[in-house]
PDB file as gemmi writes it, atoms N, CA and C in Angstrom:
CRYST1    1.000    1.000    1.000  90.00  90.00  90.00 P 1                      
ATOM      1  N   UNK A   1       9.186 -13.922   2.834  1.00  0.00           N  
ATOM      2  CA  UNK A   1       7.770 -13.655   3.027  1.00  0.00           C  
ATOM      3  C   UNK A   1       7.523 -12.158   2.895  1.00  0.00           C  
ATOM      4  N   UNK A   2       6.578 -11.885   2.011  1.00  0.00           N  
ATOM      5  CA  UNK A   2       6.190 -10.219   1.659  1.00  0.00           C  
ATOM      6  C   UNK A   2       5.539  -9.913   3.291  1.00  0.00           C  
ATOM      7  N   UNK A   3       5.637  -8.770   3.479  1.00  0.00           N  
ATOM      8  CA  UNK A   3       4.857  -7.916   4.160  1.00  0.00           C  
ATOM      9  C   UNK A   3       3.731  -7.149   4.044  1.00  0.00           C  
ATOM     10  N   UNK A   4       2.703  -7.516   4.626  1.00  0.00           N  
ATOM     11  CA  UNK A   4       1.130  -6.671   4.074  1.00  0.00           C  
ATOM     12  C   UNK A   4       1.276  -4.977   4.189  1.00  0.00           C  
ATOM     13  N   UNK A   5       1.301  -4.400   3.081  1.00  0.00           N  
ATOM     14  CA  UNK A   5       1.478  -2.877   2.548  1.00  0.00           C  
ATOM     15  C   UNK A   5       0.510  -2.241   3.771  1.00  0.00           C  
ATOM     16  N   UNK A   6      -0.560  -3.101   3.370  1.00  0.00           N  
ATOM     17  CA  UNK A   6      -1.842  -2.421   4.602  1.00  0.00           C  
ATOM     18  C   UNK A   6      -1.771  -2.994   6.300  1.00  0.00           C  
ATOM     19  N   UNK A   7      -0.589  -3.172   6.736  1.00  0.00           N  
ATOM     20  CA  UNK A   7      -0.430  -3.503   8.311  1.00  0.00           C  
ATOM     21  C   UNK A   7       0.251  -2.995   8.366  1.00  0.00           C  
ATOM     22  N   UNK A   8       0.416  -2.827   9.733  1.00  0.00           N  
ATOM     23  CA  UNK A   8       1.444  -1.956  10.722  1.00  0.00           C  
ATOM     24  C   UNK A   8       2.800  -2.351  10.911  1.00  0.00           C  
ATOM     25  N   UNK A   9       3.561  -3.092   9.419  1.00  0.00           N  
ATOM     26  CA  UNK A   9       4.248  -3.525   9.756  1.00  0.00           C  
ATOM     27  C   UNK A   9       4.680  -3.435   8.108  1.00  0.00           C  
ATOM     28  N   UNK A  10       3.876  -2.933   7.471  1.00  0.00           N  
ATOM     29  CA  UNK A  10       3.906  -2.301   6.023  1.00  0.00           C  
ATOM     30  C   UNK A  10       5.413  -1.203   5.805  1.00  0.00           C  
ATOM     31  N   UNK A  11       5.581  -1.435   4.277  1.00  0.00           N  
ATOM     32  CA  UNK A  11       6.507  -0.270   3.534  1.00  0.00           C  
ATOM     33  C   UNK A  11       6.009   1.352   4.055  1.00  0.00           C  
ATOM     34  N   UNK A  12       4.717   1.529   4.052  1.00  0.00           N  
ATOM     35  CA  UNK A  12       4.002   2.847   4.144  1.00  0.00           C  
ATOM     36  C   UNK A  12       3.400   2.564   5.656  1.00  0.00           C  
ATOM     37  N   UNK A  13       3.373   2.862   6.892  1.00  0.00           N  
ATOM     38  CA  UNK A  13       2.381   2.816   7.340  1.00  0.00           C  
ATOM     39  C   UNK A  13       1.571   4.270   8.192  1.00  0.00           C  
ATOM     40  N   UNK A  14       0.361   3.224   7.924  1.00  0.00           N  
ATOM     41  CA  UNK A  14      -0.807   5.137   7.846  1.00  0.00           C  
ATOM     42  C   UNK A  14      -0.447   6.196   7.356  1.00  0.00           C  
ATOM     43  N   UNK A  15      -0.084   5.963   6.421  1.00  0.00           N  
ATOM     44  CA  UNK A  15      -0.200   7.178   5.352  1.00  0.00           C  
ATOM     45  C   UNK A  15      -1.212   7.490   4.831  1.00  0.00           C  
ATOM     46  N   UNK A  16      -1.921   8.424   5.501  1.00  0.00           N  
ATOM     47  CA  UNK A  16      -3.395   8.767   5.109  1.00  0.00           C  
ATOM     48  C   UNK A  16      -3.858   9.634   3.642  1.00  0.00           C  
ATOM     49  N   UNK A  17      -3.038  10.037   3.483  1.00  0.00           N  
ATOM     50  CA  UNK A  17      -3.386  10.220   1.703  1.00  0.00           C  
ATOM     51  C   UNK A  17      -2.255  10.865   0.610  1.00  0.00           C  
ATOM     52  N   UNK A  18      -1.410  10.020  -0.195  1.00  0.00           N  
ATOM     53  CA  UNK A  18      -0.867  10.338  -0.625  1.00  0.00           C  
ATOM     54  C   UNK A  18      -0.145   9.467  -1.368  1.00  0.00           C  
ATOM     55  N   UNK A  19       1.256   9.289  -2.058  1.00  0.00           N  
ATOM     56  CA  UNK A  19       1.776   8.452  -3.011  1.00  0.00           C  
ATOM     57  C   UNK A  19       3.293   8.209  -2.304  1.00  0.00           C  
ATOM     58  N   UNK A  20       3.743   6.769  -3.155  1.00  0.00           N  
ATOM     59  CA  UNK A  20       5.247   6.496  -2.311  1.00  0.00           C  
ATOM     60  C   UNK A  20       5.743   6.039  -4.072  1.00  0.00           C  
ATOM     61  N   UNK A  21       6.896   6.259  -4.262  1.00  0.00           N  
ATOM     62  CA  UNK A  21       7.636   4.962  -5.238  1.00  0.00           C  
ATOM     63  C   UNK A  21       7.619   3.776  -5.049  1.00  0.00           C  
ATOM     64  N   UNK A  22       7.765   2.955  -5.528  1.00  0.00           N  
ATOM     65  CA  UNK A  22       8.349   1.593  -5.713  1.00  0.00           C  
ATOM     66  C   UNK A  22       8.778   1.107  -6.372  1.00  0.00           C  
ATOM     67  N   UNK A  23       9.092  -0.229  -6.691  1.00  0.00           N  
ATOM     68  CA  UNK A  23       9.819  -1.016  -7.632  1.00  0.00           C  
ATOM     69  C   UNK A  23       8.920  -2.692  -7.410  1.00  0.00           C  
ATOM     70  N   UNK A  24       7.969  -2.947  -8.917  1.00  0.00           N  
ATOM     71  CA  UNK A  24       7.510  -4.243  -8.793  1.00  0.00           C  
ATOM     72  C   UNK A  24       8.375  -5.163  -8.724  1.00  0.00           C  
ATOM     73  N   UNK A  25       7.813  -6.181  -8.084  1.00  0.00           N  
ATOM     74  CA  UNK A  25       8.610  -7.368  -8.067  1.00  0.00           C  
ATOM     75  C   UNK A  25       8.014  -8.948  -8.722  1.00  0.00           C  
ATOM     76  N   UNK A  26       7.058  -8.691  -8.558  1.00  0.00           N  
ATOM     77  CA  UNK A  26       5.453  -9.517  -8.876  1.00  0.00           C  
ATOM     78  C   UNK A  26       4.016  -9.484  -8.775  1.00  0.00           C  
ATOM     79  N   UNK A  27       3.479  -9.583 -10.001  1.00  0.00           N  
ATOM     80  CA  UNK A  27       2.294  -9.543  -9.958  1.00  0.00           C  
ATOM     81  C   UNK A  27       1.125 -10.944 -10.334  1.00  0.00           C  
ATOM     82  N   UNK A  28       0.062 -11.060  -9.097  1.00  0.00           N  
ATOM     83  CA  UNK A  28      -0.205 -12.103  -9.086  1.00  0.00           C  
ATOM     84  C   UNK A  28      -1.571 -12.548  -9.087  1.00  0.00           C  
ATOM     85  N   UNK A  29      -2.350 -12.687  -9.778  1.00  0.00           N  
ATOM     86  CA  UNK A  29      -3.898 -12.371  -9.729  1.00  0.00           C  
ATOM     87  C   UNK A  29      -4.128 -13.359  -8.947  1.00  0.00           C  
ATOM     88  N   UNK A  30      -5.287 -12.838  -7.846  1.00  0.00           N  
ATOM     89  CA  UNK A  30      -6.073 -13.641  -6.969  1.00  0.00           C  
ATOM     90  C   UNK A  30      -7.702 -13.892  -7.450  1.00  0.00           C  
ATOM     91  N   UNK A  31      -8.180 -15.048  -7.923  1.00  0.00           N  
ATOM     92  CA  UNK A  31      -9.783 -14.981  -7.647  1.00  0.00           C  
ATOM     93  C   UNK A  31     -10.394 -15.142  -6.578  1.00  0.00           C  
ATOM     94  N   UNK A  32     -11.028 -14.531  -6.148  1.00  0.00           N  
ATOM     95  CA  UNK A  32     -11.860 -14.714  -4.967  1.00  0.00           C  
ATOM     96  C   UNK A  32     -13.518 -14.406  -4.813  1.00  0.00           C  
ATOM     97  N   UNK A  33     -14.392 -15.975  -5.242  1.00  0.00           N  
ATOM     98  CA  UNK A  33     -15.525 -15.683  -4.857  1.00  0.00           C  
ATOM     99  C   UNK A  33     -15.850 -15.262  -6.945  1.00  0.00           C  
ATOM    100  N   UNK A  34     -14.780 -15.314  -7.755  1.00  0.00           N  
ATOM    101  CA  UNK A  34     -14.928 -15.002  -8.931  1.00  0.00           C  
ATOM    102  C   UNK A  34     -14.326 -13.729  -9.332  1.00  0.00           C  
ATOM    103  N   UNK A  35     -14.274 -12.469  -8.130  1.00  0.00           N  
ATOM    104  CA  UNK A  35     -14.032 -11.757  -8.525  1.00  0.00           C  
ATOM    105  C   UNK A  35     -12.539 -11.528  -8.573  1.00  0.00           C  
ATOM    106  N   UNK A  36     -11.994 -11.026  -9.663  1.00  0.00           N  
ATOM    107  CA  UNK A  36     -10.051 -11.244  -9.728  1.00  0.00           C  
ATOM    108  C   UNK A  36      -9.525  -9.958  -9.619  1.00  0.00           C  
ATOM    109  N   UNK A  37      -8.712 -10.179  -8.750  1.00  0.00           N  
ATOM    110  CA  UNK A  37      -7.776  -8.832  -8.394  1.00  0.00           C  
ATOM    111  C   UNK A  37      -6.379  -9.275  -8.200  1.00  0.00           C  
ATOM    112  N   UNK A  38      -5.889  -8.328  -7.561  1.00  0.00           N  
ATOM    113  CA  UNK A  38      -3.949  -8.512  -8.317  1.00  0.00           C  
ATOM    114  C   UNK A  38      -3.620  -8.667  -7.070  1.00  0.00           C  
ATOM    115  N   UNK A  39      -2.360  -9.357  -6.251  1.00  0.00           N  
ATOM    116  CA  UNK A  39      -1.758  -9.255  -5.642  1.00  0.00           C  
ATOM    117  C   UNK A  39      -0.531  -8.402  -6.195  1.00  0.00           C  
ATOM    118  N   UNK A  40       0.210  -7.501  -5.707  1.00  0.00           N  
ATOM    119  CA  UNK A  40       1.525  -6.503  -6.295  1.00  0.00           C  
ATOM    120  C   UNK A  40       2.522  -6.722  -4.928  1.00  0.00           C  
ATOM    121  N   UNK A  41       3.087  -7.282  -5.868  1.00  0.00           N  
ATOM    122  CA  UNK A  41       4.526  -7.628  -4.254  1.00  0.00           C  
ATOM    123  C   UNK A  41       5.471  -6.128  -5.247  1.00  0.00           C  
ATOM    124  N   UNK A  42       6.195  -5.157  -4.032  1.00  0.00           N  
ATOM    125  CA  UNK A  42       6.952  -4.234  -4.176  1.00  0.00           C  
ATOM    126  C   UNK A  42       7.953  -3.961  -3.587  1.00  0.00           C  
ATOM    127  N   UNK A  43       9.272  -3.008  -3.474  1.00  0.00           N  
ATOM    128  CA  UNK A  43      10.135  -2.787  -2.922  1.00  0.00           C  
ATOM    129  C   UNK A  43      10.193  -1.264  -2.627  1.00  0.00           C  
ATOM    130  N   UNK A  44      11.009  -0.814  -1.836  1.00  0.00           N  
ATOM    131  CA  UNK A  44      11.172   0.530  -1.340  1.00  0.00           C  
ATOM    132  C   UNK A  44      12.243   0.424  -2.419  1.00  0.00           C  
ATOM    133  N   UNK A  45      12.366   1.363  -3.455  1.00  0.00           N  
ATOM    134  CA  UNK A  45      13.287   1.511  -4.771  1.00  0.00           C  
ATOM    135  C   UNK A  45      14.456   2.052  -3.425  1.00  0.00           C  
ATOM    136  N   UNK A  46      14.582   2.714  -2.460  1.00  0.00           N  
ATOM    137  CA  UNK A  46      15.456   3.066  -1.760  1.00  0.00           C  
ATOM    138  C   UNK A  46      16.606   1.682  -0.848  1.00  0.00           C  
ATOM    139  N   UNK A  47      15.508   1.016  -0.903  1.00  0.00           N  
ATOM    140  CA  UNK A  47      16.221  -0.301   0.007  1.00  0.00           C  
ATOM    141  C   UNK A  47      16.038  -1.322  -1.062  1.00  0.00           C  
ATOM    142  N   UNK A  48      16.378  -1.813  -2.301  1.00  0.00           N  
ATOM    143  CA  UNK A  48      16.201  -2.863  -3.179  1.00  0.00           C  
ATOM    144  C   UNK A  48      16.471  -4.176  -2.597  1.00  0.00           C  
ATOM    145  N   UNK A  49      17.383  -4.103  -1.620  1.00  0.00           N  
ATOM    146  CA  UNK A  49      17.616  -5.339  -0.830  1.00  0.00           C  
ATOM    147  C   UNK A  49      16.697  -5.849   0.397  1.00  0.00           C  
ATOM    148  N   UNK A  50      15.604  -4.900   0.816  1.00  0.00           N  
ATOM    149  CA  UNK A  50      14.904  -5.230   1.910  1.00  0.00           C  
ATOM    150  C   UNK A  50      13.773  -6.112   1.601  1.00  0.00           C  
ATOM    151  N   UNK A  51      12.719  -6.411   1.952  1.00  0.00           N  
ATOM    152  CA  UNK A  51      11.815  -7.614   2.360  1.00  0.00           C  
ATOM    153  C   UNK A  51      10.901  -6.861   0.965  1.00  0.00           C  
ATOM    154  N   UNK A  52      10.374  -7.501   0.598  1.00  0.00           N  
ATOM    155  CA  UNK A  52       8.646  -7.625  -0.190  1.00  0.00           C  
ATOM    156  C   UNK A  52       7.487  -7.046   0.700  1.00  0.00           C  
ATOM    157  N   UNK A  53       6.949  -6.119   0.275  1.00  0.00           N  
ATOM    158  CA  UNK A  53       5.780  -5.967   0.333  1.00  0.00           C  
ATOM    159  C   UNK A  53       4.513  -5.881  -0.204  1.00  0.00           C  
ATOM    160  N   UNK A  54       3.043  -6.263   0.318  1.00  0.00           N  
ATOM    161  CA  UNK A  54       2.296  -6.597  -0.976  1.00  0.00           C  
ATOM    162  C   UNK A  54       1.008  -6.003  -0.309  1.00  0.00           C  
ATOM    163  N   UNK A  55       0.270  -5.521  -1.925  1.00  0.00           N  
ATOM    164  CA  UNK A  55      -0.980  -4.550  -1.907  1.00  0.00           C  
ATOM    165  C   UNK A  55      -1.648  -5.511  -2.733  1.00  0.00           C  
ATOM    166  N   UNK A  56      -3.366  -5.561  -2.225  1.00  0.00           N  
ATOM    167  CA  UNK A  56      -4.035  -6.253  -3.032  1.00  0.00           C  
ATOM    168  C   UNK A  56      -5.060  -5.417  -3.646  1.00  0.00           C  
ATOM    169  N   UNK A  57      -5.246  -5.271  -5.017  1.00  0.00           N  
ATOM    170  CA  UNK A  57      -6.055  -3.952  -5.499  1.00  0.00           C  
ATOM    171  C   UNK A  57      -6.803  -5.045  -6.575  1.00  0.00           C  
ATOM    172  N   UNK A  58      -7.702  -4.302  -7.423  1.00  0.00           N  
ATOM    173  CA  UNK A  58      -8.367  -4.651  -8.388  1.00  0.00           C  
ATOM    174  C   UNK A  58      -7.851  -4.626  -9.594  1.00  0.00           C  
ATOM    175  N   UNK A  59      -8.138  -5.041 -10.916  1.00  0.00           N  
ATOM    176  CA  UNK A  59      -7.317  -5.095 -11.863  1.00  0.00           C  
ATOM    177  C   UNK A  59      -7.752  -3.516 -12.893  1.00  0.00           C  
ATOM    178  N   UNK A  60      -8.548  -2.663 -12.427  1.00  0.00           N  
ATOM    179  CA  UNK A  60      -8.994  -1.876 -13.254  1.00  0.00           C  
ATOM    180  C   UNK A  60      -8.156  -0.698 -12.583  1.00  0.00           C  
ATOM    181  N   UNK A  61      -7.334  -1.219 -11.185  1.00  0.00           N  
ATOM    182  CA  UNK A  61      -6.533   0.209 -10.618  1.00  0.00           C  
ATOM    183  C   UNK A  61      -5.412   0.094 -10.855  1.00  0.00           C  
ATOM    184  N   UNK A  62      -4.388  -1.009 -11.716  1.00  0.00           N  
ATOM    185  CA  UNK A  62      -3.219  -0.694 -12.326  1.00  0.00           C  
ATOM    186  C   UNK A  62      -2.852  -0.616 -13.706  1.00  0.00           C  
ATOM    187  N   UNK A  63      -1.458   0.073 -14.158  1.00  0.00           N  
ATOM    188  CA  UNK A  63      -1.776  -0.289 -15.751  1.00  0.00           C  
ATOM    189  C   UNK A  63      -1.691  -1.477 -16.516  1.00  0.00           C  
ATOM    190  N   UNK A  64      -2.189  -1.803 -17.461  1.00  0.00           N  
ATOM    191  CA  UNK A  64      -2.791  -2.912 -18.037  1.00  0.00           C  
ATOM    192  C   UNK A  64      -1.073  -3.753 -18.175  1.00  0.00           C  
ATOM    193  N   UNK A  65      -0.120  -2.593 -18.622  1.00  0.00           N  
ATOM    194  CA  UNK A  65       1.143  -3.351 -19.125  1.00  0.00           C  
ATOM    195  C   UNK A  65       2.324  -3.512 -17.426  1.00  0.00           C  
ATOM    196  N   UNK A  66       1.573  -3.672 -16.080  1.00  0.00           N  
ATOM    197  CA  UNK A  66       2.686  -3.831 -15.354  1.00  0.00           C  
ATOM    198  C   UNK A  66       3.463  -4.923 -15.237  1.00  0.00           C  
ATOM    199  N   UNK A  67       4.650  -4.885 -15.084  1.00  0.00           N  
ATOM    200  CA  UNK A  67       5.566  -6.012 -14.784  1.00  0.00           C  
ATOM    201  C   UNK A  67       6.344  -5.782 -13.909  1.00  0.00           C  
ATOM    202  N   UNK A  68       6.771  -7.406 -13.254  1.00  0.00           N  
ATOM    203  CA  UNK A  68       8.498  -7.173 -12.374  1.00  0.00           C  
ATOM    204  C   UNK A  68       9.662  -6.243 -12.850  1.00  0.00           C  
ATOM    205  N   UNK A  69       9.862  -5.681 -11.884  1.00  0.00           N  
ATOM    206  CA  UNK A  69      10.946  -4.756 -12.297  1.00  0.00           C  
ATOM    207  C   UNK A  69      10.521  -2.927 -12.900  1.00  0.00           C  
ATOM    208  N   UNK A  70       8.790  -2.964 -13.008  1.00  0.00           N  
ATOM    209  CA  UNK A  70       8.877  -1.535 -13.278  1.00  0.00           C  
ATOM    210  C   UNK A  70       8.610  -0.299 -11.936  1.00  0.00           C  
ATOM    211  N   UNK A  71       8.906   0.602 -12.065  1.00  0.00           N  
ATOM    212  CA  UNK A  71       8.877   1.383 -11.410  1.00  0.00           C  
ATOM    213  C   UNK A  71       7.669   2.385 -11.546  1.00  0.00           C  
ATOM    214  N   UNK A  72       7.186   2.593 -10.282  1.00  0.00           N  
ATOM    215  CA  UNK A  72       6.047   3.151 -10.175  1.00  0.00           C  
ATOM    216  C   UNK A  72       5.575   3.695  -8.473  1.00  0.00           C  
ATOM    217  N   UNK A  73       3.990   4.629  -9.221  1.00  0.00           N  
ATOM    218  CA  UNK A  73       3.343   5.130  -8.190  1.00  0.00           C  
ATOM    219  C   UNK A  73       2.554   4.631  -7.252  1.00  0.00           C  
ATOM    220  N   UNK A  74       2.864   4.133  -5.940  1.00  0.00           N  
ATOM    221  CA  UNK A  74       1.845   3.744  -4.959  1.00  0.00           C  
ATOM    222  C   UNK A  74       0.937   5.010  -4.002  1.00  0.00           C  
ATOM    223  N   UNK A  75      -0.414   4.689  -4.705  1.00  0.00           N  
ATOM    224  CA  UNK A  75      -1.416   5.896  -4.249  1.00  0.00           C  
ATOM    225  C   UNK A  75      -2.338   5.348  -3.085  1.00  0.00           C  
ATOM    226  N   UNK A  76      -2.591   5.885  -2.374  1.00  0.00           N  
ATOM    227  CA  UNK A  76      -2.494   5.471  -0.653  1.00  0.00           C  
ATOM    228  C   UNK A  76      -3.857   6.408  -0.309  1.00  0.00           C  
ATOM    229  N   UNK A  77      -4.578   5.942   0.550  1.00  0.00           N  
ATOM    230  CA  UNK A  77      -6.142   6.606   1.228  1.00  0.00           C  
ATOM    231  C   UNK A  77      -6.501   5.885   2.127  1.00  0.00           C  
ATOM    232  N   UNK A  78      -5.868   6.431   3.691  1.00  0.00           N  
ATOM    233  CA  UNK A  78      -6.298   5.823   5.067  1.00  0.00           C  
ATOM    234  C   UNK A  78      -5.507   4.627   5.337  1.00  0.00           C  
ATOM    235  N   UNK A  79      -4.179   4.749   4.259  1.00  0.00           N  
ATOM    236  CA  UNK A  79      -3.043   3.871   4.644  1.00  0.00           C  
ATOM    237  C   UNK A  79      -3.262   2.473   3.865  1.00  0.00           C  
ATOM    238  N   UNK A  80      -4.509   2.042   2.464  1.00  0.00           N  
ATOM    239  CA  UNK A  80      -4.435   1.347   1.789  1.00  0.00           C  
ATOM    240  C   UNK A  80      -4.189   2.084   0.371  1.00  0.00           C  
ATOM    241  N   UNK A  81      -3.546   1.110  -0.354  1.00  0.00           N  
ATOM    242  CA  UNK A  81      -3.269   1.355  -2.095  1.00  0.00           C  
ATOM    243  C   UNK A  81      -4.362   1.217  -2.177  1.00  0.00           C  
ATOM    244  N   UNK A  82      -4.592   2.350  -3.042  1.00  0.00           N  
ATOM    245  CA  UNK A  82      -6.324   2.351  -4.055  1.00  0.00           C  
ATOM    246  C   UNK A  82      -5.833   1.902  -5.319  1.00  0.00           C  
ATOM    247  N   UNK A  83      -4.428   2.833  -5.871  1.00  0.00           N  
ATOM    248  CA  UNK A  83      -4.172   2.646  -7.334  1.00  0.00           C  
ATOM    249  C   UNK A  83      -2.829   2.910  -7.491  1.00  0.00           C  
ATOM    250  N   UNK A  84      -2.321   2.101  -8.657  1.00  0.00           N  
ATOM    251  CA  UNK A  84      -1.163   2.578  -8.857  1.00  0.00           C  
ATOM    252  C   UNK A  84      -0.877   2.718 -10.509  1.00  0.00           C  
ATOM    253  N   UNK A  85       0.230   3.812 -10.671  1.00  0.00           N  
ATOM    254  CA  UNK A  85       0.720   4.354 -11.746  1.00  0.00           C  
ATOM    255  C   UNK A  85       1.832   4.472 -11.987  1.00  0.00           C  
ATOM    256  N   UNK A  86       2.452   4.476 -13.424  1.00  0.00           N  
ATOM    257  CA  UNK A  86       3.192   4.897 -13.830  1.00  0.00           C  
ATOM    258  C   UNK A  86       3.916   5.813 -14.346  1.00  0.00           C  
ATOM    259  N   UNK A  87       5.032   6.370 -13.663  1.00  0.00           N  
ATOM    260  CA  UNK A  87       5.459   7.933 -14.129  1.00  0.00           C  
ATOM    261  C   UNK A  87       5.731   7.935 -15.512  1.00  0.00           C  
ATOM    262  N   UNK A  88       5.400   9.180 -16.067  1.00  0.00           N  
ATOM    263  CA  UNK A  88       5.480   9.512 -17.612  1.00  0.00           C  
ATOM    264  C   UNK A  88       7.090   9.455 -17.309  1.00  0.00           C  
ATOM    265  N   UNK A  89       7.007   9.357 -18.740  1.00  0.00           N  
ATOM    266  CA  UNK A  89       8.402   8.911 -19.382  1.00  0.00           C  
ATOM    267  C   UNK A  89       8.749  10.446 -20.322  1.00  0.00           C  
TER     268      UNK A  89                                                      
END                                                                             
């Protein structure tokens, strides 16, 4: 069972503004009410073996090409993901 990114029991918690790494694991669109946004289950790239955690964002705040397994930026404001990115290559 993932862990909610945004509870107190989150990968990040209250991290009031700033970015973490990760490592996707799955991405999972939710509709709700019509409107569709992503579920992003992630890992602490530091602990690859520890539990899932998951951020629910909109589809216009990640990049278009994410998948399981890439590595990336979790961007954080009042301890929720707003957006996430991918480090240049």
């Amino acid at each position: 069972m993932a862990r909610d990114a945004n509870g107190p029991a989150g990968y990040t918690v209250w991290m009031l503004n700033g970015s973490k790494k990760a490592v996707i694991t799955k991405v999972q669109p939710v509709s709700i009410h019509g409107q569709v946004s992503l579920d992003i289950y992630f890992l602490d790239p530091d602990d690859p073996q520890g539990q899932a955690s998951r951020a629910r964002v909109g589809e216009e705040s990640v990049p278009r090409s994410l998948e399981a397994g890439d590595h990336v930026e979790l961007h954080y404001v009042l301890g929720v993901v707003t957006h996430i990115t991918k480090p240049q290559r």
